[in-house]
Biotite code that builds the C-alpha atoms (Angstrom):
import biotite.structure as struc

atoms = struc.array([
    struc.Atom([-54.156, 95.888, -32.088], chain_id="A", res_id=1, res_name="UNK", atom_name="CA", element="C"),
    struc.Atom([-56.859, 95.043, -29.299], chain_id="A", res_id=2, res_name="UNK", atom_name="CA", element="C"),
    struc.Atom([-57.618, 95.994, -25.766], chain_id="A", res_id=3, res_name="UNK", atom_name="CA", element="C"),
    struc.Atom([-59.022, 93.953, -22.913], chain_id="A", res_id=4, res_name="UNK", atom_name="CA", element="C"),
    struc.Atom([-59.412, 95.878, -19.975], chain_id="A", res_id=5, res_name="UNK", atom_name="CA", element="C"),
    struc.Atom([-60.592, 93.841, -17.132], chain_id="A", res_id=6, res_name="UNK", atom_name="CA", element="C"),
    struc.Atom([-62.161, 94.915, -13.753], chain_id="A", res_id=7, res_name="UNK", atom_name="CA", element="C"),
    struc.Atom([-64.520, 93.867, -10.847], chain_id="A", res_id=8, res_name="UNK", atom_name="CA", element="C"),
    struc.Atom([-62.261, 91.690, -9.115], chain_id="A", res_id=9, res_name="UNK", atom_name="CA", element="C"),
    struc.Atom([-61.811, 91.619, -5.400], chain_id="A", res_id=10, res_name="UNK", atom_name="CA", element="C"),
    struc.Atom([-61.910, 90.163, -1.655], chain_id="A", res_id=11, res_name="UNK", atom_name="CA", element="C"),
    struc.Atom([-65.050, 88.549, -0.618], chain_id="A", res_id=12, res_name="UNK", atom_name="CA", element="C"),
    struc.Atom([-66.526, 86.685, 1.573], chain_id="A", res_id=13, res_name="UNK", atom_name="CA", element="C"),
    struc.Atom([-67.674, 82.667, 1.104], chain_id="A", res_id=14, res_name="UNK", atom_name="CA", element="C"),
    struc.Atom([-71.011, 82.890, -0.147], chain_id="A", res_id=15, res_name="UNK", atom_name="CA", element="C"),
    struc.Atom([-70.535, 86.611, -1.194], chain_id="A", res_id=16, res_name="UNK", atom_name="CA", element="C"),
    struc.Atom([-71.089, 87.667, -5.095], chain_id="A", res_id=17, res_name="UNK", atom_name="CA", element="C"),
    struc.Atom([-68.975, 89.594, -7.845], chain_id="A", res_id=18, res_name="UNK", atom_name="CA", element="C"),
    struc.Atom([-69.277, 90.773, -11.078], chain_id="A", res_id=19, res_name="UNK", atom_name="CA", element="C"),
    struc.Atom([-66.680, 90.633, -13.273], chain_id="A", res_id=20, res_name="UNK", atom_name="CA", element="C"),
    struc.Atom([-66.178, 92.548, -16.366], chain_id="A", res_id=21, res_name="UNK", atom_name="CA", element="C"),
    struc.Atom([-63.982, 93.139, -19.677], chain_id="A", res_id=22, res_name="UNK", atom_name="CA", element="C"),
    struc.Atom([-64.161, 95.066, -22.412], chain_id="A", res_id=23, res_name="UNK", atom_name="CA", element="C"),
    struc.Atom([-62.446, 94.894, -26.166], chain_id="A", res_id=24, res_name="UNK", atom_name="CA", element="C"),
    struc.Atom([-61.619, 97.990, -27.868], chain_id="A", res_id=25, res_name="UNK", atom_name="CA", element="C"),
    struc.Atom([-58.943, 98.667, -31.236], chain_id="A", res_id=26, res_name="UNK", atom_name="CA", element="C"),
    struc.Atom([-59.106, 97.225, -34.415], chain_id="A", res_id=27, res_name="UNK", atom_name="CA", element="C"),
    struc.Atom([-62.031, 94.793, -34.217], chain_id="A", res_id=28, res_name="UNK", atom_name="CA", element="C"),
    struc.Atom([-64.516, 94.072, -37.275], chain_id="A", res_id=29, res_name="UNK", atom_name="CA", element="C"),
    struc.Atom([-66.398, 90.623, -35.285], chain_id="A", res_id=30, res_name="UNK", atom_name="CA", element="C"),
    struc.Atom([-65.796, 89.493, -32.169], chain_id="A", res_id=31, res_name="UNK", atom_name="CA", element="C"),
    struc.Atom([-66.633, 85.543, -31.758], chain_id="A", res_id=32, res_name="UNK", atom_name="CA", element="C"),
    struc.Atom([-66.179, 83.386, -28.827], chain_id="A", res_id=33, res_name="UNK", atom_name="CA", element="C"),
    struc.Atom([-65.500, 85.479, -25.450], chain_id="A", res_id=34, res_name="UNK", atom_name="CA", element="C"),
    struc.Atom([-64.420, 83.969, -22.468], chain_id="A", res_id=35, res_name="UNK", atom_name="CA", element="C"),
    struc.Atom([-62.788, 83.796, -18.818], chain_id="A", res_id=36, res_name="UNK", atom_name="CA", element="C"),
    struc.Atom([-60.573, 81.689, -17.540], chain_id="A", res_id=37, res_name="UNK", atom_name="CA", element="C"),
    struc.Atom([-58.523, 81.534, -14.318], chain_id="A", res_id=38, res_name="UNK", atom_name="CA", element="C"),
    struc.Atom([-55.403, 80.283, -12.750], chain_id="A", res_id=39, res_name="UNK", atom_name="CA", element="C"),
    struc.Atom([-54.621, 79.659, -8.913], chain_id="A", res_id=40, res_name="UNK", atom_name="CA", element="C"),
    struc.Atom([-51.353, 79.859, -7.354], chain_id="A", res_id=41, res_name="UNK", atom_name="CA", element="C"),
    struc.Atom([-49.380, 76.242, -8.237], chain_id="A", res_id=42, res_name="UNK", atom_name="CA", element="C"),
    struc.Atom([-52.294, 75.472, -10.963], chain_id="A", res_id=43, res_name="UNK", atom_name="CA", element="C"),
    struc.Atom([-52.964, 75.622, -14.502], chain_id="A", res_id=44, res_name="UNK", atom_name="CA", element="C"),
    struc.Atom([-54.886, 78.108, -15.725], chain_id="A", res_id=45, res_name="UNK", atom_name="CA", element="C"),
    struc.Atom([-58.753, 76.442, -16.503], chain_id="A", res_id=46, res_name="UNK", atom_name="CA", element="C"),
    struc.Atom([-61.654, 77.282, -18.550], chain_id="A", res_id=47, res_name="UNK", atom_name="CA", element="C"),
    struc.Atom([-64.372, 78.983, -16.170], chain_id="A", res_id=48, res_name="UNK", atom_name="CA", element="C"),
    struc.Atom([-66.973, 80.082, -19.077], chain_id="A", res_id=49, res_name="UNK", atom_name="CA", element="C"),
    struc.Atom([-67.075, 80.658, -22.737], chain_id="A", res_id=50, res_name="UNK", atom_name="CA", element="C"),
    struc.Atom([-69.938, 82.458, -24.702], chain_id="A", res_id=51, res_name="UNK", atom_name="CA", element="C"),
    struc.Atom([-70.126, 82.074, -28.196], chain_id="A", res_id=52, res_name="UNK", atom_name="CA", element="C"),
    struc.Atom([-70.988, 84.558, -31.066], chain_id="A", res_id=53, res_name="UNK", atom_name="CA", element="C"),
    struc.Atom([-74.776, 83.044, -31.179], chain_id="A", res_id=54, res_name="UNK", atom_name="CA", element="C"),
    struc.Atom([-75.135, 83.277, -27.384], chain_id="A", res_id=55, res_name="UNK", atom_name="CA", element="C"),
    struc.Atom([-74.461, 79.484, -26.887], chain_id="A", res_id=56, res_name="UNK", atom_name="CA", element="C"),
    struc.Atom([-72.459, 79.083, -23.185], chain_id="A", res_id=57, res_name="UNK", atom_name="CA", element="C"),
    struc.Atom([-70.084, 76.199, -21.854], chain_id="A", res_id=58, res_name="UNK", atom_name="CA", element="C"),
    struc.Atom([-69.233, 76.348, -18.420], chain_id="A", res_id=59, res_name="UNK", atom_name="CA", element="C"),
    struc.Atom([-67.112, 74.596, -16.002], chain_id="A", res_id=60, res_name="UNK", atom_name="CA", element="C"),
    struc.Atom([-68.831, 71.864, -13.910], chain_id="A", res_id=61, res_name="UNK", atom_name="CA", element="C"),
    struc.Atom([-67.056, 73.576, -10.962], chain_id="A", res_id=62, res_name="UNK", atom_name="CA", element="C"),
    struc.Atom([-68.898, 76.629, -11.296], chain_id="A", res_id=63, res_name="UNK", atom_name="CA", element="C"),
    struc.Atom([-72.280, 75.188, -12.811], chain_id="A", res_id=64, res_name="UNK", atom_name="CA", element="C"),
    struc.Atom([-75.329, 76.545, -11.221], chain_id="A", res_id=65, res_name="UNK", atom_name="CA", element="C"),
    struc.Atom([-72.971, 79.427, -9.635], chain_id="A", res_id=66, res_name="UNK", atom_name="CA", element="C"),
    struc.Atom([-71.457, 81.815, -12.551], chain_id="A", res_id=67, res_name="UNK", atom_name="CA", element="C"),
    struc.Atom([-73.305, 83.440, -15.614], chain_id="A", res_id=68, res_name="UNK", atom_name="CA", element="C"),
    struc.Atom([-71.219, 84.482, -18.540], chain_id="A", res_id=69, res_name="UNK", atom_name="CA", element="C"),
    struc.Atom([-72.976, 87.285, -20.985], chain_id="A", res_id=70, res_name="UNK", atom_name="CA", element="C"),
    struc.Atom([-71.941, 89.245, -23.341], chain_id="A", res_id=71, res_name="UNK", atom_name="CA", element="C"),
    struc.Atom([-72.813, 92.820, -25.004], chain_id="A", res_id=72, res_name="UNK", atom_name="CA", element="C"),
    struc.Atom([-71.200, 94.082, -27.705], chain_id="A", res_id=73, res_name="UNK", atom_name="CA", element="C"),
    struc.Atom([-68.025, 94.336, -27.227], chain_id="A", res_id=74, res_name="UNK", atom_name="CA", element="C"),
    struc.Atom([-68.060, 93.189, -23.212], chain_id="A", res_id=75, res_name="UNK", atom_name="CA", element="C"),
    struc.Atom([-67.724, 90.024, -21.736], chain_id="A", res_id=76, res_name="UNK", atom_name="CA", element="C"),
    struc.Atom([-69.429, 89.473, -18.230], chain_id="A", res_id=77, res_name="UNK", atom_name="CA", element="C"),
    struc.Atom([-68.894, 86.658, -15.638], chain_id="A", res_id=78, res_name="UNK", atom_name="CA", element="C"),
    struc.Atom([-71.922, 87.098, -12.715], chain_id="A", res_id=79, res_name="UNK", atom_name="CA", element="C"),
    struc.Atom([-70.343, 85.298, -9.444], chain_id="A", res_id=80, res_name="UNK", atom_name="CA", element="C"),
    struc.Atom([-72.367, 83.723, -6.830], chain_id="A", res_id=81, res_name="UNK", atom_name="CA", element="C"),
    struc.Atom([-72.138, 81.485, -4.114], chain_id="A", res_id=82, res_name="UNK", atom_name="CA", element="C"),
    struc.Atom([-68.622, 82.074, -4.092], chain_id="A", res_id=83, res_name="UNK", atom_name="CA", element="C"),
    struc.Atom([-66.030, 79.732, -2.498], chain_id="A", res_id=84, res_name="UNK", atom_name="CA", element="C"),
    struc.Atom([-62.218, 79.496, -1.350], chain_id="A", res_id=85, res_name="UNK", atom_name="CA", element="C"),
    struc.Atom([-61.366, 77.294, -4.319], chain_id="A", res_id=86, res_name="UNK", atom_name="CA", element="C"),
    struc.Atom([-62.959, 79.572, -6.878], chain_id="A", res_id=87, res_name="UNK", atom_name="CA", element="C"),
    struc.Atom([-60.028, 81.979, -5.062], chain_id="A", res_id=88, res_name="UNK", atom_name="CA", element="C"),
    struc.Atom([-58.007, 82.564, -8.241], chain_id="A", res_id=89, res_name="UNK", atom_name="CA", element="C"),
    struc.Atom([-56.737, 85.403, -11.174], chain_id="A", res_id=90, res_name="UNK", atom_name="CA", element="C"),
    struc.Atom([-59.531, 85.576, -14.094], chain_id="A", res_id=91, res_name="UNK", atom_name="CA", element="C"),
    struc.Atom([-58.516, 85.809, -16.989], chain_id="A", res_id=92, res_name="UNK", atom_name="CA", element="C"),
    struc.Atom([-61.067, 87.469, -20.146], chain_id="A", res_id=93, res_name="UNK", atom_name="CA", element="C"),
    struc.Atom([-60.529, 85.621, -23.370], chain_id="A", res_id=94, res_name="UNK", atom_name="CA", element="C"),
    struc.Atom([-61.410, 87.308, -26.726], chain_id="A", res_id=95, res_name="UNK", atom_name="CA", element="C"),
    struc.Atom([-61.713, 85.799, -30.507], chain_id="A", res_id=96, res_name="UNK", atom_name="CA", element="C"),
    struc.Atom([-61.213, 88.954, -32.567], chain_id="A", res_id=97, res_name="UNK", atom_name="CA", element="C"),
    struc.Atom([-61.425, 89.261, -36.202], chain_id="A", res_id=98, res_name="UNK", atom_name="CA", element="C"),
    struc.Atom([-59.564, 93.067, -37.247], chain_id="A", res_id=99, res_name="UNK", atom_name="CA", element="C"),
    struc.Atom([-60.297, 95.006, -40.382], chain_id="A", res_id=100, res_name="UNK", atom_name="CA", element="C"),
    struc.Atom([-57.962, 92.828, -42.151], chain_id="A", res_id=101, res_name="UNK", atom_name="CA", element="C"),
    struc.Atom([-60.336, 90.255, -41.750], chain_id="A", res_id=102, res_name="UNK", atom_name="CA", element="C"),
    struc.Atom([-57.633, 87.971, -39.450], chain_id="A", res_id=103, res_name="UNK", atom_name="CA", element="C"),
    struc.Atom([-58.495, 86.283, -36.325], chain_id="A", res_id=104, res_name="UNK", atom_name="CA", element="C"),
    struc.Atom([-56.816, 85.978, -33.308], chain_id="A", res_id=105, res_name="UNK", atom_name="CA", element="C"),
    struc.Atom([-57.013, 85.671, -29.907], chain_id="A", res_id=106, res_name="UNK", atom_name="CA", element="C"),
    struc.Atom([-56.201, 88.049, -26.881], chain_id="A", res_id=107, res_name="UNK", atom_name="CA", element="C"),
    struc.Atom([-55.811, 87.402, -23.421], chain_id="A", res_id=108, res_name="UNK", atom_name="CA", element="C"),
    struc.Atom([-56.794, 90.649, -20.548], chain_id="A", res_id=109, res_name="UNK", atom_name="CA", element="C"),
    struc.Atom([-54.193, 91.311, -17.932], chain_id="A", res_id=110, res_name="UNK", atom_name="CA", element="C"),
    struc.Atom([-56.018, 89.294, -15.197], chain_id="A", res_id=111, res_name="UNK", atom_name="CA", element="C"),
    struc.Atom([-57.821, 90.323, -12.286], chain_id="A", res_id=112, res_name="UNK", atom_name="CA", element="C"),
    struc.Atom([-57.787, 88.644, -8.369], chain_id="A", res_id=113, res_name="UNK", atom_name="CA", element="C"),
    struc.Atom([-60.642, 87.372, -6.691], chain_id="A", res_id=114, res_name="UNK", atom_name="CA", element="C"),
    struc.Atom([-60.136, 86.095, -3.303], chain_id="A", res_id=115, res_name="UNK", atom_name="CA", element="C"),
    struc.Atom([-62.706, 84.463, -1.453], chain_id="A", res_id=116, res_name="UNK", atom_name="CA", element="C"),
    struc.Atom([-62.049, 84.304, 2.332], chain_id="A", res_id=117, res_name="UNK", atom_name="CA", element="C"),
    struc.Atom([-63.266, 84.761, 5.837], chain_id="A", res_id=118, res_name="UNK", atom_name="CA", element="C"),
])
């Protein structure tokens, strides 16, 4: 089985930064693309940023110029800046895992709230 343990969510301010973390632990062999994703209240849940195994990125035009996704090891990070009320959402890490059985699958973290207001 595999962990994502999310964190770095919060309340800020338009304008204001976060950092968002999550990290994968259990019965990984590879890890390949790592992502986050988020869903506001009433909405579908949307693809923010994905990194893949190489270190190629995709983002979201919404958040183009704003967000950095990295990755290290076994960690997924999304840098936040220039926030704004519609980025005001739960993130969600994304994690392509291959175990020791050499299957692949993909797990979801718990979700963590950012809320940008004034």
């Amino acid at each position: 089985q595999v962990q994502l343990v999310e964190s770095g969510g919060g309340l800020v301010q338009p304008g204001g930064s976060l950092r968002l973390s999550c990290a994968a632990s259990g019965n990984i062999f590879r890890i390949y693309d790592m992502g986050w994703y988020r869903q506001a209240p009433g909405k579908q849940r949307e693809l923010v940023a994905t990194i893949a195994r190489g270190g190629s990125t995709n983002y979201a035009d919404s958040v183009k110029g704003r967000f950095t996704i990295s990755r290290d090891n076994t960690k997924v990070n999304l840098q936040m800046n220039n926030l704004k009320p519609e980025d005001t959402a739960v993130y969600y890490c994304n994690v392509e895992v291959q175990n020791g059985n050499l299957l692949r699958n993909k797990y979801w973290g718990q979700g963590t709230q950012v809320t940008v207001s004034s």
